[in-house]
N, C-alpha and C positions, 0 to 999 in steps of 0.2 A: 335609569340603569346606566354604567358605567361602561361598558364591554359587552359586545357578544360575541362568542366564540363561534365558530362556524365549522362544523366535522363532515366531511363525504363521508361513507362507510361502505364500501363492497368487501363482501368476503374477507375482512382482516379479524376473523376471531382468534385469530394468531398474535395479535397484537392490539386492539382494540382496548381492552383491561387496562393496560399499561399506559396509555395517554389521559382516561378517565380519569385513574387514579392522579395522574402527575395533578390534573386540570382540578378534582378535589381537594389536593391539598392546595393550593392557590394562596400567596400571604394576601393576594387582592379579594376580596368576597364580594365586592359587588360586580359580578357578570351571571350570563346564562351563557348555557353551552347545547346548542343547536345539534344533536348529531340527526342527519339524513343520512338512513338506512337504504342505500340505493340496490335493492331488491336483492341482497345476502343472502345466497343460498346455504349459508354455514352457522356458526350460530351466534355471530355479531349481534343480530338485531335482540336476541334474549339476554347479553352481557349488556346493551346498553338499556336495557326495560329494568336490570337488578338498579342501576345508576338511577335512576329517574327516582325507581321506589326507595331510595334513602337520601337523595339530594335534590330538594326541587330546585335547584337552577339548572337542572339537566331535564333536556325537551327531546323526545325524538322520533321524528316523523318517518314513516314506512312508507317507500314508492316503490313502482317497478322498475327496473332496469334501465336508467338515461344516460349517467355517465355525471362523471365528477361535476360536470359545469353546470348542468341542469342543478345539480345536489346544490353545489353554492348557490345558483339566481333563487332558487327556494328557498333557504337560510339566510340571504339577505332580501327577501320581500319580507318573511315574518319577523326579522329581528328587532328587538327593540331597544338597543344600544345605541348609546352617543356614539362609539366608536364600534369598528370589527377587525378581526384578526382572524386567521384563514390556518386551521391547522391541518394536521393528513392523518388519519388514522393506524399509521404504523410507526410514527417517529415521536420522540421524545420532548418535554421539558421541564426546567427548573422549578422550584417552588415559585421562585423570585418574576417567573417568567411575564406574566400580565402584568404585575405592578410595576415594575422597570420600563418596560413598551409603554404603559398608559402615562406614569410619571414624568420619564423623560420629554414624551409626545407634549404634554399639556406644559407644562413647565419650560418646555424649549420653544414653545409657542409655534409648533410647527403642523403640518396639514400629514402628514407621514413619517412613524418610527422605523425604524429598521434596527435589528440586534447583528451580533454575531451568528456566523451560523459554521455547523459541526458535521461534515457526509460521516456517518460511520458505516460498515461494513460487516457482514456475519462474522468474517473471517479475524474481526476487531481491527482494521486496518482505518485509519481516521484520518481525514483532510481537514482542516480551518482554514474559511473564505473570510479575508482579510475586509475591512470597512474600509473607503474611500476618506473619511474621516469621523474624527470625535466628536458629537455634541451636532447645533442645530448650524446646518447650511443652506444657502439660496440656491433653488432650482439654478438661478445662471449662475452661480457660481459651478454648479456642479456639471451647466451642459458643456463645456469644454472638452473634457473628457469622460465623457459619458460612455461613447462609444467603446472606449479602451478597456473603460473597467469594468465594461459589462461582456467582451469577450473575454477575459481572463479571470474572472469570477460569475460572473450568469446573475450577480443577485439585485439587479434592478428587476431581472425577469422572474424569479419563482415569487410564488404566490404565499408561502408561510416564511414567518420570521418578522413579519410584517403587522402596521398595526394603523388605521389608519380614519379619518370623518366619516361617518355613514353619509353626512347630510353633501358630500362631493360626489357620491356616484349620482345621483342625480339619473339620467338614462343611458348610463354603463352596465352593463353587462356584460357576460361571459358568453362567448359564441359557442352554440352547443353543437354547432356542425363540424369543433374544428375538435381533433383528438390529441395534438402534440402542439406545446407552447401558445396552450390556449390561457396558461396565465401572463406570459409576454405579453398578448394580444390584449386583454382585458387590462394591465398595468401601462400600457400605452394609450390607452383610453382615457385613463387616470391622470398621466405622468401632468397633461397640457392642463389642467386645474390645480398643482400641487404648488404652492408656491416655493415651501421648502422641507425639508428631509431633515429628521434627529438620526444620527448614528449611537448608537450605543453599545458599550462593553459591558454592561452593567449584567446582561443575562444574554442566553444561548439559545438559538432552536438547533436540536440536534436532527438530522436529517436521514434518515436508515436508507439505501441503496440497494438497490436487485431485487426488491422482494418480491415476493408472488404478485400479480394481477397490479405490477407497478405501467404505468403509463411510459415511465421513461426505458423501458425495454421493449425496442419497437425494432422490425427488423425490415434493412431499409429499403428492398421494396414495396412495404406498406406504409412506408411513409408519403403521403401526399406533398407531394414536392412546390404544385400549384397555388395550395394553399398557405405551406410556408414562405414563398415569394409574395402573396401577397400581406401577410403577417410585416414583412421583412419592407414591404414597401410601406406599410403604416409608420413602422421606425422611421423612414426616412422623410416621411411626409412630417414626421411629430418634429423631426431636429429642424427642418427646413424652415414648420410653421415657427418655431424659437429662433430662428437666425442662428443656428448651429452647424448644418452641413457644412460644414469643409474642416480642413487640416485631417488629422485624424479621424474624426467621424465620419468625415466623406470616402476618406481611404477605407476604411474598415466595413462599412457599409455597405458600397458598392462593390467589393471584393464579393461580400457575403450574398447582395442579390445577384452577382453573375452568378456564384455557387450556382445558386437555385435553379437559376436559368438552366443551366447545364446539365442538373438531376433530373431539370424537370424534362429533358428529352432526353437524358441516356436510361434510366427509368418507362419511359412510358411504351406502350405495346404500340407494335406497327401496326395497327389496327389505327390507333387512333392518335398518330406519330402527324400524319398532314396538320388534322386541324389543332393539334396543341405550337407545333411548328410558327404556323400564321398568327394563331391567338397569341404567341409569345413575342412575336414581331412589333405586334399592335402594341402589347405592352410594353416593351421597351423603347420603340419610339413614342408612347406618350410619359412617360417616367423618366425619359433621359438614363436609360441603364447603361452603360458601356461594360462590355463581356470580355472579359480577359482571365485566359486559362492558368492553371498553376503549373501540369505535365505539357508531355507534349500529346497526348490525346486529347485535353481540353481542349488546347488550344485549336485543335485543327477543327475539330466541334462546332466551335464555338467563331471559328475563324468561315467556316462553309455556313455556318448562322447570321454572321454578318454580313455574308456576301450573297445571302439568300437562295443560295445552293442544295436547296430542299434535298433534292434526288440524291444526289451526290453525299450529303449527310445522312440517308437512309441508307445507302448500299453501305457507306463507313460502318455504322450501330451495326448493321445484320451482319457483318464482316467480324464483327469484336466478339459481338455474343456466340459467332459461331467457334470462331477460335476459342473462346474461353470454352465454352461446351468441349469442344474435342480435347483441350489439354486437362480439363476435370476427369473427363471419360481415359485418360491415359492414366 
């Protein structure tokens, strides 16, 4: 078998039908298409049981509740495709979609496709994420600026649009502990086995935005800040191991783990403000982080961080939050 498709599914009977179908009409016929039903309380799990009873390359397994990434490392233990490709349950594509990703992949002679890709919006508002380039390129060619083009597009980091060896993940996996840019995390795992990348224009994943029970609406006190800094240090350990940190990589990078550094104690409750404090000490001086603010509240932050000024960075945070409390309260 040529392709496996790989489907999470919580609650999107809202949209569910509509990728089925894309995935039916397919000009490529040889894949299966995996949906994990991660415990739909709507009635997803009975739109995709109609699929199965008229298409047997559609399989679909019912769990309880784990979360996308658990849904994926399930879909790729059972798959049985030379290749896999990662789609989402509420976004769109082409007819042309798998045979342009598999085509160009095999034909460019490369270990990872990549298409264009489409955010669209209820409100029909559309962005197109531009490709670094056309046809099949070499990992070193492309870590130069890796860093750059992946803050101003994101798409070395999402997980659909993508198409890529089964037999390279090897013991890659998805962290099921991590709830946001757990496919960064998981494609950074990857990126160190890949020797080169096919871009292609030939077809589109189109990307749907806000929608219900989306992961990327997260509000940012529940974001785990800790866990994105260490996410953000695998990045940096990945360029390093390639002889890539520096110029821009290293600028952009280390910008992005002070970020964290920063969130990760303006965020965190005084309760448990000491030992995240110290933990973050520990990590920066084995990381080599240098922390440098963007306002002037960072930096002061960030500046009593440096200087190991614990106390004195506690009474600041309780000082901000109270102000802000009292001029919300006005």
């Amino acid at each position: 078998m040529k392709v496996s498709v790989i489907i999470p599914v919580f609650n999107k009977g809202k949209y569910i039908q509509n990728i089925l179908e894309d995935l039916h009409k397919q000009t490529l016929k040889d894949f299966e298409c995996i949906v994990i039903d991660d415990g739909s309380t709507d009635c997803s799990g009975e739109i995709c049981e109609q699929f199965v009873a008229i298409d047997k390359r559609f399989k679909v397994i019912h769990t309880s509740n784990n979360g996308a990434s658990h849904a994926r490392n399930l879909g790729i233990q059972i798959s049985q495709g030379e290749y896999i490709t990662f789609i989402d349950a509420d976004d769109s594509v082409p007819k042309n979609y798998l045979e342009y990703l598999y085509e160009d992949l095999v034909h460019g002679g490369a270990d990872l496709s990549i298409c264009r890709m489409t955010k669209l919006w209820d409100s029909g508002a559309r962005q197109s994420i531009s490709l670094p380039a056309n046809g099949t390129v070499s990992m070193a060619e492309l870590l130069p600026n890796f860093s750059d083009f992946q803050k101003e597009t994101g798409i070395y980091g999402y997980c659909c649009g993508k198409m890529f060896l089964k037999r390279l993940i090897g013991d890659v996996c998805f962290d099921e502990t991590i709830h946001l840019a757990e496919d960064f995390d998981f494609f950074l795992k990857l990126y160190p086995k890949i020797k080169s990348i096919c871009f292609t224009n030939k077809t589109e994943y189109f990307y749907l935005q806000e929608v219900e029970n989306s992961s990327a609406i997260m509000d940012d006190k529940a974001i785990d800040y800790r866990t994105q800094l260490s996410i953000n240090i695998r990045y940096k350990r990945f360029l390093e191991k390639e002889n890539a940190y520096s110029g821009k990589n290293q600028f952009i990078v280390s910008q992005v783990l002070s970020n964290y550094v920063f969130f990760s104690l303006f965020y965190c409750s005084m309760n448990e403000l000491k030992n995240c404090f110290w933990e973050l000490q520990s990590i920066c001086r084995l990381e080599c982080i240098r922390t440098s603010g963007r306002n002037t509240f960072e930096k002061w932050i960030l500046l009593l961080f440096r200087k190991k000024r614990y106390y004195l960075l506690k009474v600041s945070l309780q000082c901000y939050r109270w102000l802000r409390y009292w001029l919300r309260r006005k």
